[in-house]
C-alpha positions in Angstrom: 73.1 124.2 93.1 72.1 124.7 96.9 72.1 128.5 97.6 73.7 128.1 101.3 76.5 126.8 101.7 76.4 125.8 104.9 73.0 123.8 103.9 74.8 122.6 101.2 77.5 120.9 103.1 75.3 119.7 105.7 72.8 118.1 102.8 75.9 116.7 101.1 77.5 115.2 104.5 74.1 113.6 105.2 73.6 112.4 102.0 77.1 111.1 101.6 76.3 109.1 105.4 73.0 107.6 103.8 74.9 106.1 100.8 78.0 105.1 103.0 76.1 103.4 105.6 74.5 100.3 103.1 76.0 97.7 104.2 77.0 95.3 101.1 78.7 92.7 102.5 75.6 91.5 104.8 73.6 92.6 102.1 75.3 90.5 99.3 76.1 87.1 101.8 72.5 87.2 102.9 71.4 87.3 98.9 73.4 84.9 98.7 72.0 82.3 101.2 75.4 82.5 103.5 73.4 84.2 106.8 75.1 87.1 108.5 78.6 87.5 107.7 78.9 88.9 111.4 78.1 86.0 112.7 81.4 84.2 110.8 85.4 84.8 110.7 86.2 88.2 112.2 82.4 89.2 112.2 83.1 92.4 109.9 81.0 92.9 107.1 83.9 94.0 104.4 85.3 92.2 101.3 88.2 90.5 103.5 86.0 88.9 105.8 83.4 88.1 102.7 86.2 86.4 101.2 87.1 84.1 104.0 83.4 83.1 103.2 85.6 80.9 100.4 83.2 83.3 97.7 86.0 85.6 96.1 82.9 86.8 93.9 81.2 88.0 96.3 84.4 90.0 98.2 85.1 91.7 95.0 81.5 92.9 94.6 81.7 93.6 98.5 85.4 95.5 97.4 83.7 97.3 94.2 80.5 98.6 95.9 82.0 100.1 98.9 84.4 101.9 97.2 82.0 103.2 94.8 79.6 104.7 97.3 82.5 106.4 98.6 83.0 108.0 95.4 79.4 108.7 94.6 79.0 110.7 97.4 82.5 112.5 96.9 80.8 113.2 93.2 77.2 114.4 94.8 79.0 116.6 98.0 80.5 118.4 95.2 77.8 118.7 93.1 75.3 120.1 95.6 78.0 122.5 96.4 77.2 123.9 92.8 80.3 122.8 91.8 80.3 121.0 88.2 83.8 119.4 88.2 86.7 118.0 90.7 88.4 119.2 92.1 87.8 122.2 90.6 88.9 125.0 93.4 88.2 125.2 96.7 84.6 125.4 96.8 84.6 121.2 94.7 86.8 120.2 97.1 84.9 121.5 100.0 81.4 120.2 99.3 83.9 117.2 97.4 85.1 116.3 101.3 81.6 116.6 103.5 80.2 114.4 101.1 82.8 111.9 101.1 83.8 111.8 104.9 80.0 111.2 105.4 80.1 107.9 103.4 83.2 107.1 105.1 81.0 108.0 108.8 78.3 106.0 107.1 80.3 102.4 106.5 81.9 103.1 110.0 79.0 103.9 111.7 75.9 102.8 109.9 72.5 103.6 111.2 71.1 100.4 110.5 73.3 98.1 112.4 73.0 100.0 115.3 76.4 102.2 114.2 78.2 99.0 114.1 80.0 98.9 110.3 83.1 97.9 108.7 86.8 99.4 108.8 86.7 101.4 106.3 89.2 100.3 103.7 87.4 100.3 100.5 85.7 103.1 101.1 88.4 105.2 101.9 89.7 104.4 98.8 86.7 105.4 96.8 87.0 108.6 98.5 90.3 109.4 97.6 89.4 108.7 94.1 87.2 111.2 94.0 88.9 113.2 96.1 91.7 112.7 94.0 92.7 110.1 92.2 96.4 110.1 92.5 95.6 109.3 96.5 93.5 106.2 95.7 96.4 104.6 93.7 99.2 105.3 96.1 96.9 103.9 99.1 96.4 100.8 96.2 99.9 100.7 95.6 101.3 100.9 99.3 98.4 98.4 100.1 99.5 96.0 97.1 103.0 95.9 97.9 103.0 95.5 102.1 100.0 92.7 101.5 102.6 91.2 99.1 105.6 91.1 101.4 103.2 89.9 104.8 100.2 88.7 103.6 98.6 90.9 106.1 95.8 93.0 105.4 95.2 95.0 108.4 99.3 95.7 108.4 98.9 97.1 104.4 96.0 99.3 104.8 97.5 100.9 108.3 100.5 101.9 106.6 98.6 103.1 103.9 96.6 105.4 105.8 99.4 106.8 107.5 101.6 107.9 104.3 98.6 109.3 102.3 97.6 112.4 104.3 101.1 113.5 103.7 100.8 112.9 100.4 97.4 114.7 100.3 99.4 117.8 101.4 102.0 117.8 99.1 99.6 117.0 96.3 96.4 119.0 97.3 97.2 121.4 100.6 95.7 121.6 103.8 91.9 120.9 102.9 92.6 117.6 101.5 95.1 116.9 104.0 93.2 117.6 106.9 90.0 115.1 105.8 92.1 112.2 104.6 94.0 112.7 108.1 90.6 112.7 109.7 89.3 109.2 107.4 93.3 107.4 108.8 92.7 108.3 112.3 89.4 106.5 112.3 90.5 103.9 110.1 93.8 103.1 112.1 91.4 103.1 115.1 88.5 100.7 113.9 92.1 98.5 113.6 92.9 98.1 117.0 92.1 94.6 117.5 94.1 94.4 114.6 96.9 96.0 116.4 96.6 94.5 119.1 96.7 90.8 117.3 99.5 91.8 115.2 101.6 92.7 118.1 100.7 89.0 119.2 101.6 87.6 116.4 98.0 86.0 116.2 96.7 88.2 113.1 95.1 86.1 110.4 96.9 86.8 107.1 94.9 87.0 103.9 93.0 84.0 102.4 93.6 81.9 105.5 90.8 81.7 108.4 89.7 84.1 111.5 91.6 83.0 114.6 90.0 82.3 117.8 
């Protein structure tokens, strides 16, 4: 436990940012001799854009290990917050939330790729399962059905991200609602060319390939 806890949030944000910000989908296509997945499809480096690689192994990993750091750091936040389960009270959910929006801050903006990262997806959902788990499979199950009905993944997870922090209110109150508000502001912004493609009816739909 971190005496301060000001200190301890600001510890538990930065580590959550250090963990977020590994980027596994370069990291994984590069291992596996496919060069920089920015360089091919939509140049993002998250498990969609892996998989249009043609290597659904290597999205799912991609899928797996950025949701996970999301809830590793959730786990750690709360944890250097002297808190020894979540939620747990305000206090888990508190240090819970700086270390979890830093991973999400982390895959957005990662330090190593000069703050250039991914959308967010997958980690958001990793925070939410820590957060609270309940969050992760509604997003999972909004995502599901949309991607079922359009084939478009951009289209599931912005609707997603707009339903759950109303859902984190009526589940979990203010606190929860306000950070999963703040995660599906940036997320549905990191979208916009997405938007903006879906509006023209030029969006790529899931397992085909990167227009233009």
């Amino acid at each position: 436990m971190i005496e301060s806890s000001v200190t301890a949030l600001a510890v538990g944000f930065g580590a959550g940012y250090l963990v977020g910000s590994v980027p596994f989908g370069l990291l994984l296509t590069r291992l596996a001799g496919l060069g920089d997945i920015r360089s091919m499809g939509s140049g993002n480096i998250g498990a969609t854009n892996v998989l249009r690689t043609g290597h659904k192994g290597l999205a799912v990993a991609t899928l797996l290990l950025d949701a996970l750091k999301g809830t590793l750091a959730v786990m750690a936040g709360a944890l250097l917050y002297g808190a020894p389960s979540l939620p747990g009270g305000d206090g888990a959910l508190l240090g819970a939330a700086a270390g979890g929006y830093g991973a999400f801050l982390g895959h957005l903006f990662p330090v190593w790729l000069g703050f250039k990262g991914g959308k967010g997806v997958a980690t958001y959902i990793g925070v939410l399962l820590g957060l609270l788990a309940k969050l992760a499979l509604l997003f999972c199950g909004i995502w599901l059905a949309v991607a079922v009905a359009t084939r478009y993944s951009s289209l599931s997870a912005l609707i997603a991200a707009a339903i759950v922090p109303i859902a984190a209110y009526v589940w979990g109150g203010t606190l929860l609602a306000g950070v999963t508000l703040l995660m599906s502001v940036l997320l549905i912004w990191k979208h916009h060319p997405n938007i903006k493609r879906l509006l023209a009816g030029e969006e790529t739909r899931i397992g085909g390939k990167a227009k233009g």
